[in-house]
C-alpha positions as CSV (number, residue, x, y, z in Angstrom):
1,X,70.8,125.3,135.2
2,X,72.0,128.8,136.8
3,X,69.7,130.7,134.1
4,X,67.0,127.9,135.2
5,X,67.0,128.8,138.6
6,X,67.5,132.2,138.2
7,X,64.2,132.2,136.2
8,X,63.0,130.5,139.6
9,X,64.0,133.0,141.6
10,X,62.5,135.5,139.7
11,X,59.0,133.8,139.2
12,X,58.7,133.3,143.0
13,X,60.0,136.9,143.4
14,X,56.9,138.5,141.1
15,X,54.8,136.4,143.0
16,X,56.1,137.8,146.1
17,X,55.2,141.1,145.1
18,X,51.9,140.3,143.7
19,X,51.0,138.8,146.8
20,X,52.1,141.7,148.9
21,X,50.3,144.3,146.7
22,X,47.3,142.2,146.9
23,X,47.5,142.4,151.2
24,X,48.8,146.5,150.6
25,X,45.8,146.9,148.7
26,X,43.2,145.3,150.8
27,X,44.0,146.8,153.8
28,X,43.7,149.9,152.2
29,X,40.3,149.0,151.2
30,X,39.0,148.0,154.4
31,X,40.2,151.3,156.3
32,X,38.9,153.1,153.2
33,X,35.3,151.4,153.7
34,X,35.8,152.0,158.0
35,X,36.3,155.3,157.3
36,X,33.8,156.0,155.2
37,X,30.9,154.1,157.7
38,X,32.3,155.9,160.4
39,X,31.6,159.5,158.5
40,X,27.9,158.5,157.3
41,X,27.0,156.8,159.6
42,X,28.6,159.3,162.5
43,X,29.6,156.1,164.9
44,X,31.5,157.4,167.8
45,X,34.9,156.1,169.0
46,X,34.5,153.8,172.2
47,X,36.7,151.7,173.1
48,X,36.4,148.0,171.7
49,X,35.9,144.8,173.6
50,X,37.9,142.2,173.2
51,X,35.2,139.9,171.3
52,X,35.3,143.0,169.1
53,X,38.6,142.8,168.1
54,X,38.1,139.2,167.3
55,X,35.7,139.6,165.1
56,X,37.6,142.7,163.1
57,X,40.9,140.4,162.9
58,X,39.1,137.6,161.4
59,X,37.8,139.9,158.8
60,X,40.6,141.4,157.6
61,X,42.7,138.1,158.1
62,X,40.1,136.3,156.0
63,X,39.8,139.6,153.3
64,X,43.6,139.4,152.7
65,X,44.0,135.3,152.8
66,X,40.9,135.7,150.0
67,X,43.1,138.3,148.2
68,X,46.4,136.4,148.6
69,X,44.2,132.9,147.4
70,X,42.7,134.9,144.3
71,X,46.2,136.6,143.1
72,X,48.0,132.9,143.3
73,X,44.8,131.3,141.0
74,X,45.1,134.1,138.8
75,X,48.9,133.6,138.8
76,X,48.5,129.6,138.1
77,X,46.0,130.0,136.0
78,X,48.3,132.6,133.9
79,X,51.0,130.0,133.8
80,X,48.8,126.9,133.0
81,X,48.2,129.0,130.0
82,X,51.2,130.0,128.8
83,X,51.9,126.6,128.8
84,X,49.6,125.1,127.0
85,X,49.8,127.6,124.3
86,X,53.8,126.8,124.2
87,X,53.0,122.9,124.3
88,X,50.3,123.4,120.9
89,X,52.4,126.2,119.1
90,X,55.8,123.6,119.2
91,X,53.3,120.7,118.2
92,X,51.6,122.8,115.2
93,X,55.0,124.4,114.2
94,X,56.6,120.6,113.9
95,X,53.6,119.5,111.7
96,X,54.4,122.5,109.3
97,X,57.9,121.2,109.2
98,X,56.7,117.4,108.6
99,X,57.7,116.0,104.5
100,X,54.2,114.2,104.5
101,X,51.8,116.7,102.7
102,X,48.6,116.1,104.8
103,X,50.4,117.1,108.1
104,X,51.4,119.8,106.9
105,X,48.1,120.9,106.0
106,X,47.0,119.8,109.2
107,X,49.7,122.1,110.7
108,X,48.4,125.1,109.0
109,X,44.8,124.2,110.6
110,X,46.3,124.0,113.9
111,X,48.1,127.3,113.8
112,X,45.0,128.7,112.7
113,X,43.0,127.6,115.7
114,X,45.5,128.3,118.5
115,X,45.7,131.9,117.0
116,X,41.7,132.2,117.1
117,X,41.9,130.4,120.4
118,X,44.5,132.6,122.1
119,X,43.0,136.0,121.6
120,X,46.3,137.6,122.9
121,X,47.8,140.4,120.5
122,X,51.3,138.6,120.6
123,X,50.6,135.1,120.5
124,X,48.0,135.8,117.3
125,X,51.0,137.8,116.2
126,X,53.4,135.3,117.1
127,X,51.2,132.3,114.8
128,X,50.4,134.9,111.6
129,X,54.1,135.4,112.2
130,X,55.0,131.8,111.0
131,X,52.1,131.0,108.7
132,X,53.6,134.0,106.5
133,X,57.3,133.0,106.9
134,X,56.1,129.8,105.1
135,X,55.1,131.5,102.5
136,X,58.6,133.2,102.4
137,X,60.2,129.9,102.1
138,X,62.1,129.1,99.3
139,X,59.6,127.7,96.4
140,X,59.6,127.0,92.5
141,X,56.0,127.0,90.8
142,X,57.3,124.6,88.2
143,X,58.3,121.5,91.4
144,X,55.3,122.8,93.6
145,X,52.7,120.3,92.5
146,X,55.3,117.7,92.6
147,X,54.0,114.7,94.1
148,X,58.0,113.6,94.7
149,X,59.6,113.5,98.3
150,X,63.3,113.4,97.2
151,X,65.0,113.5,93.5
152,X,68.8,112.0,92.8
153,X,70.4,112.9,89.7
154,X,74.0,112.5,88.6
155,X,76.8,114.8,87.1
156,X,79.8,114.9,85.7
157,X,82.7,117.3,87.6
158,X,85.9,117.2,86.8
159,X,86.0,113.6,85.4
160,X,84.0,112.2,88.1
161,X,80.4,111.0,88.6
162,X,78.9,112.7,91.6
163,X,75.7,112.0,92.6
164,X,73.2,114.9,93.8
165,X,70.2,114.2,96.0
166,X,67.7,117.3,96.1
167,X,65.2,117.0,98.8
168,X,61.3,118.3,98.2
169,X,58.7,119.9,100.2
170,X,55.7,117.3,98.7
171,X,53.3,119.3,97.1
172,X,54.0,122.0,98.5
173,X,51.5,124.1,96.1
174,X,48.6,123.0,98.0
175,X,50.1,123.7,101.6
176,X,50.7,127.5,100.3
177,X,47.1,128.2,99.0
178,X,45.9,126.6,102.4
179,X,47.6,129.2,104.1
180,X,47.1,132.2,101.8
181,X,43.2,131.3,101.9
182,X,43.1,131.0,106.1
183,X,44.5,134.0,106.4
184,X,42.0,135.8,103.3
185,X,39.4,134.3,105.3
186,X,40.6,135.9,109.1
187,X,40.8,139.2,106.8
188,X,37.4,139.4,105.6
189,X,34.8,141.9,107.4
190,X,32.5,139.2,108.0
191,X,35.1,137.3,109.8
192,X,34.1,135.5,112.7
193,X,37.8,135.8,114.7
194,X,39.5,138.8,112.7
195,X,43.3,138.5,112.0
196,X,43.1,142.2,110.7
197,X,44.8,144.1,113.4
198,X,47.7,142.0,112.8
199,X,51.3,142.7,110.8
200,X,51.7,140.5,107.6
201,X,55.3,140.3,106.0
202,X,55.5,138.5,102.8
203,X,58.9,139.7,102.1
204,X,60.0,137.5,99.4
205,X,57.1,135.1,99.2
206,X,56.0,133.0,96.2
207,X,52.2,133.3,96.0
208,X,50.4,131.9,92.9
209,X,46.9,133.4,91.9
210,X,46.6,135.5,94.8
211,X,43.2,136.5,95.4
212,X,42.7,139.1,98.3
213,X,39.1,140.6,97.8
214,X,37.7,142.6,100.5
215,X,40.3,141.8,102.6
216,X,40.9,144.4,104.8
217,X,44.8,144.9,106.3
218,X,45.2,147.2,109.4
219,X,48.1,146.2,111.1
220,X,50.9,148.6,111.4
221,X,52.3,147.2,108.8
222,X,51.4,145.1,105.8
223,X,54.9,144.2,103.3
224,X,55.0,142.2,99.9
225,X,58.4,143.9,99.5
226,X,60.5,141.9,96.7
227,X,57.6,139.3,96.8
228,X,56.9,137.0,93.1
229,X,52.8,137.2,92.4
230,X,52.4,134.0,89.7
231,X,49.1,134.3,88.2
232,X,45.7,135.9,88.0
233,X,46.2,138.3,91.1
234,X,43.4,140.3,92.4
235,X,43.3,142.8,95.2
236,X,39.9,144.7,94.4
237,X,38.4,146.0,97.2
238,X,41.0,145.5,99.7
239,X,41.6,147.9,102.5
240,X,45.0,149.1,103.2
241,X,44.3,150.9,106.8
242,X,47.3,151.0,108.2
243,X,50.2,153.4,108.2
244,X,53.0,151.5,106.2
245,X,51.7,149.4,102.9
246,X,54.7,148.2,101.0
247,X,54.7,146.5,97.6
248,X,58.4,147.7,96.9
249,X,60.5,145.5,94.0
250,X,57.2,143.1,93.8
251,X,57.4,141.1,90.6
252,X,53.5,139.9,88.9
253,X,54.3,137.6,86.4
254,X,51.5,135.8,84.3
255,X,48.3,137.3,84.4
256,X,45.9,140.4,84.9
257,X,46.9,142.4,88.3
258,X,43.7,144.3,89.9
259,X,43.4,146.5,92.7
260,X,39.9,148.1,91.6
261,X,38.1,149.7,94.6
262,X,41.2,149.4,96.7
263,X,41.9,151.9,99.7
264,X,45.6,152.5,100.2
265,X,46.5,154.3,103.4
266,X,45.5,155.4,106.9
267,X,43.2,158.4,108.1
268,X,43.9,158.1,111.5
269,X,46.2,160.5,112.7
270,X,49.4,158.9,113.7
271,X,51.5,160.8,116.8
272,X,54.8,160.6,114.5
273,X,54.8,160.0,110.5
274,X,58.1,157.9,110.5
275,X,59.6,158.0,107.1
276,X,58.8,154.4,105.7
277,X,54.7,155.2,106.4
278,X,52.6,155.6,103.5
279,X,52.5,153.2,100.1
280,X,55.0,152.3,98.3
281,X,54.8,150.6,94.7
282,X,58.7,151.2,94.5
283,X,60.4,149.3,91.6
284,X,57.8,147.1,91.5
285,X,57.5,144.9,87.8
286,X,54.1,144.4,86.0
287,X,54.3,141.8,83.0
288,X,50.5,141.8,82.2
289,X,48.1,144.1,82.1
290,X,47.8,146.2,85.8
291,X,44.7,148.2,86.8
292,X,43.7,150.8,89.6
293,X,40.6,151.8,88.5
294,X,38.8,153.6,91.2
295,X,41.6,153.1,93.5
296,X,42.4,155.4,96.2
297,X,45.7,157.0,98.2
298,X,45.6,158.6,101.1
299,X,48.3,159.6,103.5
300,X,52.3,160.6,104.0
301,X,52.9,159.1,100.5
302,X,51.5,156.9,97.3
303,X,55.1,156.4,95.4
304,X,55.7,154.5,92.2
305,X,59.3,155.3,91.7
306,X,60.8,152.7,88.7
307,X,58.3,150.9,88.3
308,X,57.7,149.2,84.8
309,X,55.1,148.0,83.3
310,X,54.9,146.6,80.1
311,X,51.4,144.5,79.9
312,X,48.6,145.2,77.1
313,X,46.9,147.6,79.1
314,X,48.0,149.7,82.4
315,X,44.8,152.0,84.2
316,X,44.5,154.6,86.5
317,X,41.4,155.4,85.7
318,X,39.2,157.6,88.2
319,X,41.5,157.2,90.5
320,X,42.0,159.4,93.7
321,X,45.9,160.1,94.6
322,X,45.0,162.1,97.6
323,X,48.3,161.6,99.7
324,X,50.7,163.9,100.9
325,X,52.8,163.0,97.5
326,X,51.9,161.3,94.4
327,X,55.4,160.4,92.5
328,X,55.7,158.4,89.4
329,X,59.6,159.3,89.5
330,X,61.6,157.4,86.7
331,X,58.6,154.8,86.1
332,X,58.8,153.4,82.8
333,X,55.1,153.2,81.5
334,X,55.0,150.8,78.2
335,X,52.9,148.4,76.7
336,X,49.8,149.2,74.6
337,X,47.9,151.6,76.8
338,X,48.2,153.8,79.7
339,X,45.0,155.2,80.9
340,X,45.1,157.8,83.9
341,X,41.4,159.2,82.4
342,X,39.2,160.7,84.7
343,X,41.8,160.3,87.3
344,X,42.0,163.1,90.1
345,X,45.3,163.7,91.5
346,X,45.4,166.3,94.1
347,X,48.4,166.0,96.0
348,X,50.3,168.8,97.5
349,X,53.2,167.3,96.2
350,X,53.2,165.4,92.2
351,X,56.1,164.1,90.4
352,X,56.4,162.1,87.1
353,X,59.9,163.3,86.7
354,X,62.0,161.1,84.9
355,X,59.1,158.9,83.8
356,X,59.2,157.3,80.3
357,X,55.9,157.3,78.5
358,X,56.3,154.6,76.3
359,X,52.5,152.7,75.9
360,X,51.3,152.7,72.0
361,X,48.7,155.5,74.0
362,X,48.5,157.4,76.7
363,X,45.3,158.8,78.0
364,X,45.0,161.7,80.5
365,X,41.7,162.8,79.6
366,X,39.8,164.5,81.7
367,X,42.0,164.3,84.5
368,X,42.3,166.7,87.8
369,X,46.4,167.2,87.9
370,X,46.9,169.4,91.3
371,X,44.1,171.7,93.6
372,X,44.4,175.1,94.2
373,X,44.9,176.2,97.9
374,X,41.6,177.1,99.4
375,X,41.4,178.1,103.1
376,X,41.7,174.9,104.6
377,X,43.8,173.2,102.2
378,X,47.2,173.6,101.4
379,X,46.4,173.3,97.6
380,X,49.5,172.0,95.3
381,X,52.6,173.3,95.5
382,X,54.8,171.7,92.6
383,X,54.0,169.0,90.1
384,X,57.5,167.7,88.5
385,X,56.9,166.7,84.7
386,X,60.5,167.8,84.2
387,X,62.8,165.1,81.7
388,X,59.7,163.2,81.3
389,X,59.6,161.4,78.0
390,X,56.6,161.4,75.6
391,X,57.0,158.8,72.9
392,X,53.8,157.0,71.9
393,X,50.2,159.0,70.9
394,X,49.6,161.1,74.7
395,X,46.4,163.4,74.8
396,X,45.6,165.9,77.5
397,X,42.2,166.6,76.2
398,X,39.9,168.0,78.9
399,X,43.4,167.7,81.2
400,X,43.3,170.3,84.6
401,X,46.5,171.7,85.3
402,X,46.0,173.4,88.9
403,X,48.3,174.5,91.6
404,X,51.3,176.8,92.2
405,X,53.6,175.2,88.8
406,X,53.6,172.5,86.5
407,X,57.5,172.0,85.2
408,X,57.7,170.7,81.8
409,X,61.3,171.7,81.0
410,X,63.9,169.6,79.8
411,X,60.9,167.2,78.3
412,X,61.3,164.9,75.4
413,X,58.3,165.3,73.3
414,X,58.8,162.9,70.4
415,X,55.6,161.3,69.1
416,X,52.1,162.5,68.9
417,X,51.1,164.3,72.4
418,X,48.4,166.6,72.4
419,X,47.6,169.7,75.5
420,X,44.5,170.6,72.7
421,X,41.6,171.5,75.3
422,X,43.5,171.5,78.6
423,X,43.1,173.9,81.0
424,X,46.0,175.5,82.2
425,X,45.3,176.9,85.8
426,X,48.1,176.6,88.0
427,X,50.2,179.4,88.6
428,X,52.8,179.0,86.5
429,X,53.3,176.2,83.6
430,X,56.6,176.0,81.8
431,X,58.6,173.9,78.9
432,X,61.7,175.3,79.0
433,X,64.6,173.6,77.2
434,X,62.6,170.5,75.8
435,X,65.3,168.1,74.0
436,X,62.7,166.6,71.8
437,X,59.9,169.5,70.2
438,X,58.1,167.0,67.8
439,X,54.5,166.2,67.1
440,X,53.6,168.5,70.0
441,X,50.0,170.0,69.8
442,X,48.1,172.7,71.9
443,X,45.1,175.3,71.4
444,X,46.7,178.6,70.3
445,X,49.3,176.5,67.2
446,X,47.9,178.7,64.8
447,X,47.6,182.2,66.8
448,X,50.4,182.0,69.3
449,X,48.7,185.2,70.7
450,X,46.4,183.6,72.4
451,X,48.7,181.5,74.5
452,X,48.0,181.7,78.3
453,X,50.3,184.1,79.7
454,X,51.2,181.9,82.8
455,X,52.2,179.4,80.0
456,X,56.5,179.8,79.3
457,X,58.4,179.9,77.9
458,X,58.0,183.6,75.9
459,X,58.1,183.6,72.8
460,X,57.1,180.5,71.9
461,X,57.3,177.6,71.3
462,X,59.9,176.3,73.0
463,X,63.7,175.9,71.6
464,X,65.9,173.2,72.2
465,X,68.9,174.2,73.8
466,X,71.9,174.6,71.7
């Protein structure tokens, strides 16, 4: 009751000074406008009658009781609002939590249209906000078509019979794809009420063949962190705008991932780069075959630290990695085939240090690996090849290598990996200490003479160290 009243108090108190502004402000107005008629129009001061005076007060009295009358509306109006938004969120929010199936479909529907109705950034917020925690409820694909409300089984523990009652969320599969397809539709360009300025954290979610075409995310920040993708999942030609795109510890399980076409990153220039902006592909787990083709990165960061992939086929191919760093830092690339051909990746910054070639082949054919600095760009400073591992058949055939250095050293080349037509124009390339030196080909095997001086180490080849 005392926080009740207090809340009162306070209401009555904002009003107060509302009301008081309003008066403050059109008295202010009306000598403004007085003054202003008496300099262009050059009246002279004379002394007013009395009927005069009348007139003037009844002006101004009804100017401020038409201020006063307009800032209490507005006020009530305000309030009418809130509250009817409070009474429709609390009755779509219980329908989401109802055990009957088709309410909670219905729910969905009616959290979609108060956040179209209520075009306020926080209350659109506020519905996306528990659309997508749904989807970060607990949930197994195998019981989510399960037509069942409750289950009982019994076991044995300790020599006694207990009974176990597990309750379900009715088929729940069909309430999930509702809600990721609303909120694909609010994403689209052609949207007629646009969700896309919103945040969407999907921390943890379940979503089962995901499709997010031309979808288009520019919220601060967009998070599938630790999130399960079940199925055929497709993000080509999505639009990552804003500054902080995470797919970090992701899981896709059990079918072809594709983010074709897809544009990861802001160009808007942000007033501080906090250390979590840019994308992240951290630790993230691909089962089946993965591809990027014609994908591109801009920004702080595009990081693929420990990832793994292990599907038939893994692509890169033409793809631009344009942000401020490119790292591929312990990743463990296997499966049949890793293709980064045609790729161009022209950050200042490029690591693969620590990454594990494993794929049956690995393609980086005719691929752009750093820039040189020109006079309005920084060019590359360092790309970080160093304890890589090269195991299955990896060609470099047609291969740039640009920049200040490319570190090699302590690489283990054991397979088939060929540098045979790569162009070696960074500053400085070197393979220093390799602990693996087999099945290693390049242009000058037969006349070591004609190695590139900016190639090390000299003489060559390389020794492992002792």
């Amino acid at each position: 009751m005392r926080w009740g009243r207090l809340g009162d108090r306070l209401h009555r108190a904002a009003l107060l000074l509302a009301v008081l502004v309003a008066v403050v402000c059109g008295l202010g107005i009306a000598a403004l406008t007085w003054w202003l008629l008496w300099l262009a129009l050059g009246a002279k001061a004379e002394t007013p009658n009395q009927l005069d005076l009348t007139k003037i007060a009844l002006a101004v009295a009804a100017g401020v009781g038409g201020a006063v009358a307009l800032v209490v509306a507005y006020r009530r109006q305000r309030d009418l609002e809130r509250g009817r938004f409070a009474e429709l969120f609390g009755a779509a929010s219980r329908q989401l939590g109802d055990s009957d199936v088709a309410v909670r479909i219905a729910g969905v529907y009616a959290m979609t249209g108060i956040a179209d109705e209520f075009r306020s950034a926080s209350r659109r917020q506020q519905c996306v906000d528990v659309l997508c925690a749904y989807l970060r409820l607990p949930y197994d694909p195998v019981a989510g078509a399960n037509h069942l409300v409750s289950q009982a089984e019994t076991v044995n523990e300790s020599g006694l019979e207990v009974q176990r009652v597990y309750q379900f969320r009715q088929n729940d599969r069909e309430v999930r794809r509702t809600i990721v397809q609303v909120i694909v539709d609010h994403l689209q360009r052609s949207a007629e009420v646009s969700w896309s300025n919103c945040d969407f954290t999907f921390n943890n979610a379940v979503i089962e063949r995901a499709d997010f075409r031309h979808a288009v995310f520019a919220g601060r920040k967009t998070s599938f962190a630790r999130a399960v993708f079940s199925g055929r999942t497709t993000f080509e030609h999505v639009s990552f705008a804003g500054p902080q795109v995470t797919f970090r510890e992701a899981t896709f399980d059990g079918g072809p991932v594709l983010f074709d076409h897809a544009h990861f990153g802001s160009t808007r220039p942000e007033k501080a780069v906090r250390a979590e902006y840019g994308t992240t592909f951290d630790g993230a787990r691909f089962d089946g075959s993965v591809s990027f083709e014609q994908a591109t990165f801009v920004g702080p960061r595009a990081t693929f630290a420990g990832i793994r992939t292990t599907g038939k086929r893994t692509s890169f191919q033409d793809t631009k990695f344009h942000a401020d760093l490119t790292s591929f830092e312990c990743a463990t690339l296997d499966g049949q085939h890793l293709a980064f051909t045609g790729a161009d990746i022209s950050s200042p910054r490029i690591t693969f240090s620590g990454a594990q070639f494993e794929a049956g082949t690995v393609a980086f054919d005719e691929t752009r690996i750093g820039a040189p600095a020109r006079m309005r760009n920084r060019g590359t400073r360092e790309i970080d090849f160093s304890r890589a591992e090269f195991h299955g058949k990896t060609t470099f055939a047609g291969t740039t290598f640009a920049g200040r250095s490319v570190d090699f050293s302590e690489g283990d080349f054991f397979g088939d990996t060929s540098f045979v037509d790569a162009k070696f124009n960074a500053g400085e390339i070197t393979f220093d200490r390799p602990t693996a030196w087999v099945g290693t080909h390049f242009d000058w095997d037969d006349i070591p003479t004609r190695k590139p001086a900016n190639v090390k180490p000299n003489p060559w080849p390389p020794e492992r160290p002792e």
